[in-house]
C-alpha positions as semicolon CSV with decimal commas, in nm:
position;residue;x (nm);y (nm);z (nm)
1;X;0,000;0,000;0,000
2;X;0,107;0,343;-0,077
3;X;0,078;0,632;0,103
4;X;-0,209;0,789;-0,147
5;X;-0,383;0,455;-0,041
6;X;-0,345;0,501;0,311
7;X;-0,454;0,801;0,362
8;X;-0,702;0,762;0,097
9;X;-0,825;0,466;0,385
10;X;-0,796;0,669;0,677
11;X;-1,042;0,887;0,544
12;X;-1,272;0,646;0,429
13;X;-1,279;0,515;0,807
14;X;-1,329;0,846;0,910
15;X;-1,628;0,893;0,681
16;X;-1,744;0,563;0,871
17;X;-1,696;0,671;1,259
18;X;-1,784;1,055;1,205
19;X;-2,149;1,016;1,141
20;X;-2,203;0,720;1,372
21;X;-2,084;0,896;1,672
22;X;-2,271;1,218;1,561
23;X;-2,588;1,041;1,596
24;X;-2,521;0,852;1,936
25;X;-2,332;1,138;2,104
26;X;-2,537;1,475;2,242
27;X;-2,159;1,679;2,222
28;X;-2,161;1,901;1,905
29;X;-1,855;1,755;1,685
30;X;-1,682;1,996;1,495
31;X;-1,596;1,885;1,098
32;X;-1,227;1,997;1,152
33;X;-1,025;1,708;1,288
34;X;-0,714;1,619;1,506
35;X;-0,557;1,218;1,562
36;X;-0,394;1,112;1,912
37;X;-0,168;0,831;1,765
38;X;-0,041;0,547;2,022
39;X;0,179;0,293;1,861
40;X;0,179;-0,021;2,094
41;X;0,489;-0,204;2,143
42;X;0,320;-0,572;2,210
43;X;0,313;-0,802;1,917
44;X;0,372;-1,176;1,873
45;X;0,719;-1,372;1,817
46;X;0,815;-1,517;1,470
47;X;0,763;-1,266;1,207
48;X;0,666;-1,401;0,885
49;X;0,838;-1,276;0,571
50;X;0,676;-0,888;0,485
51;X;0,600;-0,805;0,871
52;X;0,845;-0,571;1,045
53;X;0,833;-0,428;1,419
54;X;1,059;-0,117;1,524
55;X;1,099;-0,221;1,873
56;X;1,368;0,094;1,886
57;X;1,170;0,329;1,768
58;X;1,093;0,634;2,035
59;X;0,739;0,666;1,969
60;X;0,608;0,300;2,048
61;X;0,383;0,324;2,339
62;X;0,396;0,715;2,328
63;X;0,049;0,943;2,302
64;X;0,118;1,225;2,029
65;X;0,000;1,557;2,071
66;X;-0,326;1,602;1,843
67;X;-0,167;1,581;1,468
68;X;-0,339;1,630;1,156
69;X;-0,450;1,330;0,920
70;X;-0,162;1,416;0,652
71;X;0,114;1,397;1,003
72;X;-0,056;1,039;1,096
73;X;0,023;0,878;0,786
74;X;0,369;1,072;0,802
75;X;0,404;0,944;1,158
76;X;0,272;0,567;1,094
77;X;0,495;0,496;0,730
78;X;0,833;0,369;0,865
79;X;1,021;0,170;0,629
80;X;0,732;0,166;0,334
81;X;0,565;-0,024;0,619
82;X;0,210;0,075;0,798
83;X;0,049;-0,110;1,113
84;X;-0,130;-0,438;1,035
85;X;-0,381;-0,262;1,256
86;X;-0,537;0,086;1,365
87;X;-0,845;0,084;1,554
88;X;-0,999;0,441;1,534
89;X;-1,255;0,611;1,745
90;X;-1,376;0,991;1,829
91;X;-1,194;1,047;2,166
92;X;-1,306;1,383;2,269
93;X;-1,410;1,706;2,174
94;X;-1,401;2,081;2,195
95;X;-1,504;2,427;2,062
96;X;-1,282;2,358;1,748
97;X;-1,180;1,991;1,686
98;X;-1,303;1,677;1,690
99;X;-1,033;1,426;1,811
100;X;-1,019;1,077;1,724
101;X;-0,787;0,808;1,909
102;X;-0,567;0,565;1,648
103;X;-0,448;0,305;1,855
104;X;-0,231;0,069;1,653
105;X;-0,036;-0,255;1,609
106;X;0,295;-0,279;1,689
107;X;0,362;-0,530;1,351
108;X;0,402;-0,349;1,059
109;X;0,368;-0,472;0,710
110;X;0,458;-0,371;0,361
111;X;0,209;-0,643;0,218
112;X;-0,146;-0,593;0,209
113;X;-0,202;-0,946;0,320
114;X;-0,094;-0,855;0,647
115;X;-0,367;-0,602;0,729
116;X;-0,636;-0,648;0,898
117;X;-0,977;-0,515;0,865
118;X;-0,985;-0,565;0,445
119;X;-1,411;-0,664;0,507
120;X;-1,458;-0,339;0,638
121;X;-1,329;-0,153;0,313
122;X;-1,027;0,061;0,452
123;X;-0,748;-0,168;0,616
124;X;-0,603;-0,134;0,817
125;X;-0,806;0,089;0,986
126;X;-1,101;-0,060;1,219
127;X;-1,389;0,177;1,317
128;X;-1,517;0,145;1,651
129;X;-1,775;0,374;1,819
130;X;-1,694;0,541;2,123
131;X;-1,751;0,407;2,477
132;X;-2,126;0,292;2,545
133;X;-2,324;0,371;2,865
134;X;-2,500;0,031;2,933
135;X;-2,799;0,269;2,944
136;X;-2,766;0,356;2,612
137;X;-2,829;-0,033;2,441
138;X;-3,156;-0,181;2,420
139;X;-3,178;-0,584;2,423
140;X;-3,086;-0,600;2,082
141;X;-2,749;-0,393;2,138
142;X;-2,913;-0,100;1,918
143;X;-2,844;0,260;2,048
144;X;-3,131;0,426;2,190
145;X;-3,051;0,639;2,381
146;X;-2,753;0,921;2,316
147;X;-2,517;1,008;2,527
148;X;-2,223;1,202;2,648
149;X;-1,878;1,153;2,492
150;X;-1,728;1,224;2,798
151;X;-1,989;1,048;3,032
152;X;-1,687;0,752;3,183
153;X;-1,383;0,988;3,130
154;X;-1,216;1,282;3,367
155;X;-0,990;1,377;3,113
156;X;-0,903;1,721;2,920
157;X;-0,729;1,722;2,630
């Protein structure tokens, strides 16, 4: 995968978790955006041929400051490589941004058999909703009631 392609995906899973939370959340979400990248440092033993870890690198298992989506694919290609995965979810907001959280793999891959996520239409990127008050699920797991981003957190950005 290039990097056209990859960003190319990361807004396509954007496009996917924007509206959702929209609808479920009652927090006005701005349409400018912001990414808090974590790289995570766990991954399995025995690398197959095509995956790559950077257990060096400085930024596995940091937070980054709120980047923009051009810096995240800047900040996740290392080596022509990407993560084989990046789950991505609105974190917070405020007056200006909407922030989404990009938790990823610590495996990378050059090969697009390696990613994960291909059913979904934008590997390696997997969109997840935020945080669910049991409240807000009927018996069926449908959302039903909408609720506040920030309703289990005591964070600031």
């Amino acid at each position: 995968m290039d990097k056209k392609e990859f960003h190319s995906n990361l807004i396509k899973a954007i496009n996917e978790v924007y509206p959702f939370t929209k609808e479920t959340v009652i927090n006005k979400l701005p349409e400018q955006f912001r990414f808090i990248v974590k790289i995570n440092s766990t991954f399995r033993e025995g690398l197959e041929d095509g995956e790559v870890t950077f257990p060096e690198d400085k930024k596995l298992n940091q937070i980054s400051k709120p980047i923009e989506a051009e810096d995240v694919v800047n900040l996740l290609w290392m080596d022509y490589a990407i993560p084989e995965w990046i789950n991505i979810q609105v974190k917070n907001a405020d007056k200006n941004f909407t922030y989404f959280s990009l938790e990823c793999c610590g495996k990378f891959s050059k090969l697009k058999e390696f990613l994960y996520h291909k059913s979904e239409g934008y590997p390696p990127f997997h969109a997840l909703s935020p945080p669910l008050p049991p409240d807000s699920l009927n018996e069926e797991n449908k959302v039903v009631k909408r609720f506040d981003l920030n309703w289990n957190k005591n964070e600031k950005l």
